[in-house]
C-alpha positions as CSV (number, residue, x, y, z in Angstrom):
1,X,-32.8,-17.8,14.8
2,X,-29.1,-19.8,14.3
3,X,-26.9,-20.5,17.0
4,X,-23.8,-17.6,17.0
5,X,-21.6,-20.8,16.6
6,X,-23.8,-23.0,14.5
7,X,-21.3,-22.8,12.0
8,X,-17.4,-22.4,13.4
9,X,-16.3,-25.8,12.3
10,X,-16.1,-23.8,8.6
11,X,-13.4,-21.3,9.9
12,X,-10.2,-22.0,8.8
13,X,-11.5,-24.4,5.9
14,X,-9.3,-24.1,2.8
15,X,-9.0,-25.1,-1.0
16,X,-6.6,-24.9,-3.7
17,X,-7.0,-23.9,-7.3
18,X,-4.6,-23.4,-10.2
19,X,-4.8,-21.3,-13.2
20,X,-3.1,-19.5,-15.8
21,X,-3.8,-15.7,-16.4
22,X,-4.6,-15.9,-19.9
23,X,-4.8,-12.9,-22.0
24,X,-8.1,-13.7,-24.0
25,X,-10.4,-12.2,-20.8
26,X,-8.1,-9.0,-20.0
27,X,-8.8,-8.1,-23.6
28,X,-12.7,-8.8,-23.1
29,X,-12.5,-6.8,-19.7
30,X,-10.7,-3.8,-21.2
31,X,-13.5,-3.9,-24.6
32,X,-16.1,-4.2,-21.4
33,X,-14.4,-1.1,-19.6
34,X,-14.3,0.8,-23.5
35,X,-10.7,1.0,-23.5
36,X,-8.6,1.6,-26.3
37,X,-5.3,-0.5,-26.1
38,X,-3.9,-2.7,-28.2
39,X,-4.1,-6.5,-27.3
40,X,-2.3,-7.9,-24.3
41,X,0.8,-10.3,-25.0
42,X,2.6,-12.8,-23.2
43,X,4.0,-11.6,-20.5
44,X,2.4,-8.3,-19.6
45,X,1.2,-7.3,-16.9
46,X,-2.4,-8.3,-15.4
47,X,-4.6,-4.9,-14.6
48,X,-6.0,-5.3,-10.6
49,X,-8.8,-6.7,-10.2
50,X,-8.7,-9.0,-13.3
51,X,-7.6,-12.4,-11.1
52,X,-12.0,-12.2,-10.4
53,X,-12.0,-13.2,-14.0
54,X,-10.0,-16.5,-13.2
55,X,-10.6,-19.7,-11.1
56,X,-13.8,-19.8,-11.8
57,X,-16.5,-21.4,-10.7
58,X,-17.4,-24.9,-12.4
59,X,-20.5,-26.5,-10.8
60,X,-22.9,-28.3,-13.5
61,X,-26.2,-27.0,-14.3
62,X,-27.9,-29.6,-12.0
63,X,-26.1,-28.1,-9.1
64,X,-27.2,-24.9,-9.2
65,X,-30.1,-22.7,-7.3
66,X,-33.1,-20.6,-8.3
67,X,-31.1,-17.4,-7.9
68,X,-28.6,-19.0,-10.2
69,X,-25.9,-19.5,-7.4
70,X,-24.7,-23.1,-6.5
71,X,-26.2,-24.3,-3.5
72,X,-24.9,-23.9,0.0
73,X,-22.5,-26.2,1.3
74,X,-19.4,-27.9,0.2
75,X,-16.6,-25.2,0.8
76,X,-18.6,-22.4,2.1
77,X,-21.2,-23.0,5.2
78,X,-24.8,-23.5,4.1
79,X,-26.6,-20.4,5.1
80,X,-29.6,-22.0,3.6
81,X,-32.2,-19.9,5.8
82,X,-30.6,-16.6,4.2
83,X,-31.1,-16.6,0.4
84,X,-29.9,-13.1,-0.7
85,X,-25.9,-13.3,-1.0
86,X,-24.3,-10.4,-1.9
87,X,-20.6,-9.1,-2.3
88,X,-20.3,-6.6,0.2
89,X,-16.9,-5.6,-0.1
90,X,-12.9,-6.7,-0.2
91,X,-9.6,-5.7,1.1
92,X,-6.8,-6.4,-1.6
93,X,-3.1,-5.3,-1.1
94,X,-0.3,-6.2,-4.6
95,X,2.3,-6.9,-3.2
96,X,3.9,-8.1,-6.6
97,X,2.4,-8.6,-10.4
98,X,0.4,-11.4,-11.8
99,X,1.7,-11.6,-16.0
100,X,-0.2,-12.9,-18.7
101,X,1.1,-16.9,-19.1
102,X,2.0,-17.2,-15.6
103,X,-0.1,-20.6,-13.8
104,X,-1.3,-19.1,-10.0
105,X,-1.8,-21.2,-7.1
106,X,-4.9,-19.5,-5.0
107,X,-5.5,-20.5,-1.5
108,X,-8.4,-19.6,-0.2
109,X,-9.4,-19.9,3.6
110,X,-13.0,-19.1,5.7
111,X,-11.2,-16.5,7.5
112,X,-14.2,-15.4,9.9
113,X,-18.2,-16.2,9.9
114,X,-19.9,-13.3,11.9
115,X,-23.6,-13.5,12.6
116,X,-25.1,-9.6,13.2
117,X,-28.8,-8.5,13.5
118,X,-29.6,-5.7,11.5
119,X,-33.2,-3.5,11.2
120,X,-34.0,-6.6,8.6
121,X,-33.3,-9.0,10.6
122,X,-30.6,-11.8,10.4
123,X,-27.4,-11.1,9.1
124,X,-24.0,-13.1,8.4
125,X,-20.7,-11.9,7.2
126,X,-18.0,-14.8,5.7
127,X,-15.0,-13.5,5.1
128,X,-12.7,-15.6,2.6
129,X,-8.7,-14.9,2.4
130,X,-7.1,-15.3,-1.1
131,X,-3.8,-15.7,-1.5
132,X,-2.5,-16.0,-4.5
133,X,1.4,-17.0,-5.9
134,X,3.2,-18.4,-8.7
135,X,3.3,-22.1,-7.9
136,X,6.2,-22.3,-5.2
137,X,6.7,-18.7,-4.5
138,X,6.3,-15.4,-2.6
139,X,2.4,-14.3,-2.6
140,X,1.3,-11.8,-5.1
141,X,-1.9,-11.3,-4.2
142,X,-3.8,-10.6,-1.1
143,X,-8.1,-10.7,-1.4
144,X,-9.9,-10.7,2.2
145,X,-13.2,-10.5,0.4
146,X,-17.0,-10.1,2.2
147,X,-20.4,-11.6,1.5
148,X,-23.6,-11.0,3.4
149,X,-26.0,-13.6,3.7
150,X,-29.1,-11.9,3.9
151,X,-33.1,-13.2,4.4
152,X,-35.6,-12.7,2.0
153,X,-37.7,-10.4,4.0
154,X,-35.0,-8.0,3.8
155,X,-35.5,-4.9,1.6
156,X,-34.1,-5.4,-1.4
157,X,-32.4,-2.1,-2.3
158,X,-31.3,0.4,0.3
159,X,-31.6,4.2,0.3
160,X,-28.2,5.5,-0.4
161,X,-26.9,8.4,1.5
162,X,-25.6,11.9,0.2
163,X,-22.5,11.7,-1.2
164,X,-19.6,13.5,-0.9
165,X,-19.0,16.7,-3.7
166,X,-17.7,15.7,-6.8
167,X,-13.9,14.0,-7.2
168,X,-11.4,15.6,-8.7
169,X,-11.2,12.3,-10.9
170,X,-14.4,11.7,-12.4
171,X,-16.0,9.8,-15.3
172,X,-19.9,9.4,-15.9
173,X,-21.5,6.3,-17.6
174,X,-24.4,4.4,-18.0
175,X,-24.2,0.5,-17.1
176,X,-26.7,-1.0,-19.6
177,X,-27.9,-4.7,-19.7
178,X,-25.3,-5.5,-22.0
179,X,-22.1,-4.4,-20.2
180,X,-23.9,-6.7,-17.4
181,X,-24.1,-9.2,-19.4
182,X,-20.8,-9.0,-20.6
183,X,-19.4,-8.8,-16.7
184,X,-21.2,-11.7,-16.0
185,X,-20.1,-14.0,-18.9
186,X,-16.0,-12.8,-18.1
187,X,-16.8,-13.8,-14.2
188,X,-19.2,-17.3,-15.4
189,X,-21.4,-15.5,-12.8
190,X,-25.1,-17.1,-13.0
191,X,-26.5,-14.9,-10.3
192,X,-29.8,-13.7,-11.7
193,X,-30.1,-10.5,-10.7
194,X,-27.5,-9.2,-13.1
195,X,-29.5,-10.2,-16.3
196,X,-32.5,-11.5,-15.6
197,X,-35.1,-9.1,-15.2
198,X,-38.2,-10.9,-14.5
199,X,-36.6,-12.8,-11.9
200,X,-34.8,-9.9,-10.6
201,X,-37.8,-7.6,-10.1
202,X,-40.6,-9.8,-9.4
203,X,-38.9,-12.3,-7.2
204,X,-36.1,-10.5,-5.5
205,X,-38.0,-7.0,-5.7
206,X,-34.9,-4.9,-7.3
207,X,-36.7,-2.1,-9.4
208,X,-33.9,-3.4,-12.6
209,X,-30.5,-5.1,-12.9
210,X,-28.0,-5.0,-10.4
211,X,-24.8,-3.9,-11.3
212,X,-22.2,-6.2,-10.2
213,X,-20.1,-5.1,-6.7
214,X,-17.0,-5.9,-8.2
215,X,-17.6,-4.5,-11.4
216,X,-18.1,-1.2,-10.0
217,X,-14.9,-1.9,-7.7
218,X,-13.5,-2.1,-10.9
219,X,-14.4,1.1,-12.9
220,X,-13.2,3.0,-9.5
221,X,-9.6,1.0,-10.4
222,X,-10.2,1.8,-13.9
223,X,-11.0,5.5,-13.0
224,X,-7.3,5.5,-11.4
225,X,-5.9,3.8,-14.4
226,X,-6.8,6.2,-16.7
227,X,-6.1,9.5,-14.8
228,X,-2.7,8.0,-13.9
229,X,-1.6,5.0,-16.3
230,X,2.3,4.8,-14.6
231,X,1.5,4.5,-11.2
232,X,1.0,1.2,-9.6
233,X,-1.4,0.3,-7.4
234,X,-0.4,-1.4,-4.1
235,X,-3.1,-1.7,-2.3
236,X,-7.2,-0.5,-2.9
237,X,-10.2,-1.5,-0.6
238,X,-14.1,-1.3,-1.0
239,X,-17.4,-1.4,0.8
240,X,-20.8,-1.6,-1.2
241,X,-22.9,0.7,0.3
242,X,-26.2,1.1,-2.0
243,X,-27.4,-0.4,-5.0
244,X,-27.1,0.4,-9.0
245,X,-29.3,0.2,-11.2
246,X,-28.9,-0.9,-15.3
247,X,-30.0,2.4,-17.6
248,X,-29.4,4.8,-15.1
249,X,-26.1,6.9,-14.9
250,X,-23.8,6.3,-12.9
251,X,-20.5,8.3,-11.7
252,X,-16.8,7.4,-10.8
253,X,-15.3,10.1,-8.5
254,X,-11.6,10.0,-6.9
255,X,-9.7,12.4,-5.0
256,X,-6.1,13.6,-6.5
257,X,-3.2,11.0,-5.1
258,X,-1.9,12.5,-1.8
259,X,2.1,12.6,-1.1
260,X,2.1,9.3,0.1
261,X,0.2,7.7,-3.0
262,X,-3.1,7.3,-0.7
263,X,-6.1,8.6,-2.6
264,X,-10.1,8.1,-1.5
265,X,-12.6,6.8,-4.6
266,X,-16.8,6.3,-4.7
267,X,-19.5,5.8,-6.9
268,X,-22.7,7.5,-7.3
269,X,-25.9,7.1,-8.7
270,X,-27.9,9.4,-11.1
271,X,-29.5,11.1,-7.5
272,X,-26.0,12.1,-6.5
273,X,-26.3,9.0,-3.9
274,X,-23.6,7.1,-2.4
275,X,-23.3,3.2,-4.1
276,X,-19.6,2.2,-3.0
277,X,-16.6,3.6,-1.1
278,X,-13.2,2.8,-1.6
279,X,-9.5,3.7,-1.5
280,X,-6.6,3.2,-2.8
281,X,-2.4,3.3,-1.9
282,X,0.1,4.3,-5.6
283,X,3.6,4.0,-5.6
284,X,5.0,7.4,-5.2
285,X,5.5,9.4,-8.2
């Protein structure tokens, strides 16, 4: 068992990357998400959730673990005991736009390490603050975003409870090996368990692929952007619930936009079982 403060000299830690939002992976996301729009151009605006596919990660080959993750250490604490790393959820609020050609400072800072003991055993929550501006001004960008660190004698995949009745906002699909794929080449994610099916089912236990957190987080933001294209988004928040599965179907629910813009979302499995929550704030109408 680790010491509750074994690692506090890693709060408050903090690195610095720069980018440009480039306009080449929005069009790959929105051919990922089978939309039908013409080609971004200088100067448009980036869709939510599209910064993930920016400041990447860049460690070499050498550098990395079995599970396809670089190892432990380095800016976040080395949780070496606890091997399964997930994204368990994020906070995000807009407060302004990120545009195709614009070069983004991101700040990110260990905001909080929490150790917890669940029916598995071990558990420990990092929470990482993104903060992301044009070089030199206001923020644009808020991401608080959460990963469990989880040890291997954990179960794999949890049974996901009932979910609510059907959204008014809805849109059923099946997340195949190659829209995986596809998520994890936009994101230079390496973690196995998106597309490596021996690996994911007879070492980590999965019964198939995992479907990436954030790339459901996204089809519940691309769920909004379809049903209301003019309304921006100022604020959306998820928590990964239960796991999904590749070749099974898969639903995006939402409730209609209240007065205030605030509207609830979730996604479902093909059992009518509860995968993610999240919601939302619009701009008033």
């Amino acid at each position: 068992m680790t010491d509750d403060n074994a690692f506090a000299e890693w709060v408050g830690r903090s690195e610095t990357r720069i980018d440009t939002i480039q306009a080449g992976p929005l069009d790959r996301l929105a051919a990922t998400l089978d939309r039908d729009e013409p080609p971004v151009r200088p100067g448009d605006i980036a869709p939510p959730l599209s910064h993930w596919l920016h400041f990447l990660p860049g460690e070499r080959q050498s550098t990395l673990g079995e599970d396809g993750h670089p190892r432990r250490g380095g800016f976040l604490p080395p949780l070496h005991h606890l091997p399964r790393r997930m994204w368990a959820g994020s906070r995000l609020t807009f407060p302004g736009d990120l545009h195709v050609g614009m070069t983004v400072e991101r700040i990110s800072t260990i905001a909080s390490i929490t150790r917890k003991e669940g029916k598995a055993g071990e558990l420990y929550f990092v929470t990482v603050r993104h903060d992301l501006r044009e070089t030199g001004g206001p923020v644009l960008l808020i991401d608080e975003h959460d990963i469990v660190y989880r040890g291997v004698n954990a179960p794999a995949a949890t049974i996901a409870p009932q979910a609510p009745a059907p959204g008014a906002w809805r849109r059923s699909l099946v997340p195949d090996a190659v829209m995986l794929f596809r998520y994890s080449a936009l994101t230079f994610n390496g973690h196995r368990i998106h597309y490596d099916r021996s690996y994911v089912t007879g070492v980590e236990g999965y019964p198939g692929l995992v479907v990436h957190g954030p790339l459901t987080a996204t089809l519940l933001i691309d769920l909004i952007r379809r049903n209301a294209p003019q309304r921006r988004i100022t604020s959306f928040s998820f928590k990964a619930v239960s796991p999904l599965f590749d070749g099974a179907p898969m639903i995006v629910h939402a409730t209609l936009p209240d007065p205030s813009g605030a509207l609830e979302l979730w996604a479902t499995n093909a059992e009518d079982g509860l995968a993610m929550r999240a919601s939302a704030v619009l701009q008033p109408a």
